[in-house]
Structure formats: C-alpha cells, structure tokens
C-alpha positions in Angstrom: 85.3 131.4 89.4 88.4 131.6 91.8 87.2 130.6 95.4 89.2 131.4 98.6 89.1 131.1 102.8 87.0 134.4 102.7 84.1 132.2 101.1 83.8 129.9 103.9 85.1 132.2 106.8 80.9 133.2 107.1 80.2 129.9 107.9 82.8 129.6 111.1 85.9 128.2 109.1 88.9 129.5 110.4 90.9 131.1 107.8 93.8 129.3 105.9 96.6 131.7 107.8 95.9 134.3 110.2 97.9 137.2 110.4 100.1 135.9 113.1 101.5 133.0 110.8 99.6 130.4 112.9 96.9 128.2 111.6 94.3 127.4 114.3 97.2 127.3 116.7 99.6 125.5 115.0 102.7 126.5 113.1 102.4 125.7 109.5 105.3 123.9 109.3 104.3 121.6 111.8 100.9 120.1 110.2 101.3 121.3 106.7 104.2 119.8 104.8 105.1 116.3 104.1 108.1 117.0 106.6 105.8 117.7 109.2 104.3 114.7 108.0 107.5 112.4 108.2 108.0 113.9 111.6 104.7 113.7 113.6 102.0 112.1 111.9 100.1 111.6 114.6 100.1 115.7 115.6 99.4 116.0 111.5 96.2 113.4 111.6 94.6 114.8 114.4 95.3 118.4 113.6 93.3 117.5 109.6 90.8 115.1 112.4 89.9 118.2 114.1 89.3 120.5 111.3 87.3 117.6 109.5 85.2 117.1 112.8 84.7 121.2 112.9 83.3 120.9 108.7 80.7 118.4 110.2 79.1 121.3 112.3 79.0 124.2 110.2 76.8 124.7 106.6 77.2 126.5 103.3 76.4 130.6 103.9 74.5 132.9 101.4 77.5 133.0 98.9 77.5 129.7 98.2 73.6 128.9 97.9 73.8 132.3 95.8 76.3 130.9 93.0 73.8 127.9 92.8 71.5 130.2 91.6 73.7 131.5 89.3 73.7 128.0 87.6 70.3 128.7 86.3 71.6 130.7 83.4 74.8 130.2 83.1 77.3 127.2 83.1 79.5 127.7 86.3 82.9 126.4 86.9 84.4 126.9 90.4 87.8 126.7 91.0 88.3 126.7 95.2 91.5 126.7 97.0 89.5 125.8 100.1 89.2 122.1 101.2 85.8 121.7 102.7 82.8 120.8 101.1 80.3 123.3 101.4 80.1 124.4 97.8 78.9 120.8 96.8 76.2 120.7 100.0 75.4 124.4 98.4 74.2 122.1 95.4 77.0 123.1 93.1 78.0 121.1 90.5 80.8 121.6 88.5 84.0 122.1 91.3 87.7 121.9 91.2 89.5 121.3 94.4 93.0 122.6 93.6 94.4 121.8 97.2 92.6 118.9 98.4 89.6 117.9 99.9 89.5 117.8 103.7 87.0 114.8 103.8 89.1 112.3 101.4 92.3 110.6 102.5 95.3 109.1 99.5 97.4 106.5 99.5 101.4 107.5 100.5 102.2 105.2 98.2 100.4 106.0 94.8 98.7 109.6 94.9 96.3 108.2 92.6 94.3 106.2 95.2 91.9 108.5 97.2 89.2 107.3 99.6 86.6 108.8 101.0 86.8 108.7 104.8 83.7 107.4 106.8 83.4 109.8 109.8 85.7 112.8 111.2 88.6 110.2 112.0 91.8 109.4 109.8 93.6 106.9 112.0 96.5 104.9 112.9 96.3 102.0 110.9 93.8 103.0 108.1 95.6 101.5 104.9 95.1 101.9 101.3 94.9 99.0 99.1 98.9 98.7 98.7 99.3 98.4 102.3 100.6 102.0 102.9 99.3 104.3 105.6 96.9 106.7 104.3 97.3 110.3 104.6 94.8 113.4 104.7 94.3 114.2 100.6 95.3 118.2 100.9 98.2 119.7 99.1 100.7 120.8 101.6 102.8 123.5 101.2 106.2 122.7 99.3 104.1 119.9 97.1 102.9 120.1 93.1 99.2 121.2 92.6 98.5 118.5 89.7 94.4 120.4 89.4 96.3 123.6 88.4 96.5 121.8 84.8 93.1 121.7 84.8 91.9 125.1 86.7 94.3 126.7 84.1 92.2 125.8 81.0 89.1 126.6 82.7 90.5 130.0 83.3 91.0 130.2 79.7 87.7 129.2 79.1 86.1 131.5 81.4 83.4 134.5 79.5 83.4 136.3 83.3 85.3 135.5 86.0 84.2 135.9 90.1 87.6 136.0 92.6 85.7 135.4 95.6 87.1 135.4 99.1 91.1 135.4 98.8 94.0 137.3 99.1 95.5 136.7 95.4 98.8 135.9 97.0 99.0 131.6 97.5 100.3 131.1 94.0 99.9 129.1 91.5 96.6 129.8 92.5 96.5 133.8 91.8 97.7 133.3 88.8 95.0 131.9 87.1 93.2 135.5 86.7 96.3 136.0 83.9 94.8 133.5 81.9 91.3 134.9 81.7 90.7 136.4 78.5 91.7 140.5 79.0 87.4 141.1 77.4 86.1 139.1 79.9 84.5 140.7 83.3 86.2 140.5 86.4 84.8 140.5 89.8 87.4 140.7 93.0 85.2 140.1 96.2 87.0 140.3 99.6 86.8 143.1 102.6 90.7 143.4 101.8 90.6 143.6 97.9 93.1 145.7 96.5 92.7 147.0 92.6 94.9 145.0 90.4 96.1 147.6 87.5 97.7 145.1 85.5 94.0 143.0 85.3 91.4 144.7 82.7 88.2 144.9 83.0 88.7 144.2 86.8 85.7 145.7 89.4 86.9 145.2 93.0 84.1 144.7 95.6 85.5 145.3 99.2 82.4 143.5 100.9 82.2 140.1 102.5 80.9 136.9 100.4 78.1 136.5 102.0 77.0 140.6 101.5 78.4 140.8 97.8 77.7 137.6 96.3 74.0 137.4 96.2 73.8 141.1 95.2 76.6 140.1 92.1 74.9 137.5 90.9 71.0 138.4 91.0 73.1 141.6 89.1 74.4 138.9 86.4 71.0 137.2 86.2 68.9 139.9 85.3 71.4 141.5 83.0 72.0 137.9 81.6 75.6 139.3 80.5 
C-alpha cells in the first residue's frame, strides 16, 4: 500500500504542503532543498528539530493500528511518503520510507551512513564517522528517491493495492499505482480523491483514514480476498 500526509494528518501532523505553498510557516525552498541547506543550516536543523520534537507528542490514529490488523491475513507492504514513525509504533512491520525518516540523521559526506538520533535535537556539531556534519535523513525536494527502486517492485508485486491519504501528485511517488498489476484491486482513500480513469479496477473512497481504513480492511478480512 501507498501511504500519504492524509494518514497521519488524524494524528495532529501538519500536512506536507498546505494550500498556500507554505509548510508549517516556512517557504519550501527555505528548509527543503539542499540549497536551503548550503544556505541556512541552522534555520534547516531547527525547522526538521521542531517537527521531530512535535512526532514525540502525537501517536498512531485508527488507520494505522487498522492495517496492523490487516497483517493477520495477509502479508502487508507499506510504501509511505510520510517521514514520521507512527506506522512502526502502530506495530507494522514491513515499511518503506521513500522520503526519509524524520527521526534519523546521514552523513553529508557518504549518504550511506544514517544514525539514529537520540532525542528531538540534530545539532551544531553532531558528526558522522567521516567527520562531516550530519544532516536530517529526508529527501528534499530537487534530490533522487534511491527507495523508489525498491517501492517499484513491490508495486509490481502487489495482489491489492490501498492509496491511503495523498494527493497522487508528488511524483515518482504517484506513479507507482502504474505498476500494479491492471487485475489487482485498488483502493484510493482521501476526502479529496478524484477517480483516476486510466487506473482499472480503481474504487475511490472520499472519507478520511481514520473513518475508511478500519471499515476497508475489516471488509478485506472477512472476504479474505
């Protein structure tokens, strides 16, 4: 399944981008790029310190605990844009973070050393092993999404697929539901949902997560499709 900002809006995340361009006050340009980066890193750490700090007061809502349940019969794959962690405190097992994760920092050296940060707090001065300032481990806009690789086989993979909580328009993200096999059962859950004529076997649900995802899967449960 796809997971987007709709997901973990219920729980009192703000929403990748609001309608105004901003994100929780701030330009995305200024905190979400590697130029904004190069420019202000301080304004970038704290920005990503803030939204960490904000994840440490909030828990998992009904749509994730739901597609926990949902592992009881069937072997779930969740493919999230979002960078918080409330699908693994849900209990879920099997995730793919195609943007990041919020509470994990990376090398600016060698992308391939990631920490795990202790706290709410990226600082100043935090290094990697290299010696190189360590930066927040989320995929800013104008960078390569190396999970896609990955979230694109799954997609192949996939017997049903649940689009839960986004707007199908932050690509390459969206177009993973063109890899799903055209047999396959589609779900699109989101209050703004549009139908999608080019995508068979597509049922659009315009409810909230936390409404249509317990009903959807108790649904798949019992019919065991």
């Amino acid at each position: 399944m796809l997971t987007g900002a709709g997901i973990s809006a219920e729980s009192g995340i703000k929403t990748f981008r609001d309608a105004d361009g901003l994100w929780e006050d701030h330009r995305i340009e200024d905190v979400a790029t590697y130029d904004a980066w190069v420019r202000n890193s301080d304004l970038v750490m704290e920005f990503y310190n803030q939204r960490r700090k904000q994840l440490y007061e909030v828990i998992p809502n009904a749509a994730h605990y739901a597609l926990v349940k949902l592992e009881s019969k069937f072997d779930v794959y969740i493919i999230t844009q979002n960078v918080d962690d409330l699908h693994e405190r849900a209990g879920s097992k099997n995730i793919l973070h195609l943007h990041g994760e919020l509470k994990k920092a990376r090398s600016t050296v060698d992308p391939n050393l990631v920490y795990p940060i202790e706290g709410w707090e990226l600082k100043k001065g935090n290094l990697c092993q290299k010696g190189s300032q360590l930066r927040p481990h989320i995929v800013w806009f104008g960078e390569p999404v190396p999970a896609i690789i990955d979230a694109t086989s799954l997609a192949q993979e996939a017997d049903i697929l649940l689009v839960i909580g986004t707007s199908m328009l932050v690509y390459p993200a969206a177009g993973l539901i063109n890899y799903v096999h055209d047999r396959a059962p589609k779900y699109y859950i989101d209050p703004k949902a549009t139908p999608m004529n080019y995508v068979r076997n597509l049922k659009v649900l315009n409810e909230t997560a936390g409404k249509a995802v317990p009903s959807l899967v108790e649904e798949l449960l019992n019919n065991n499709l």
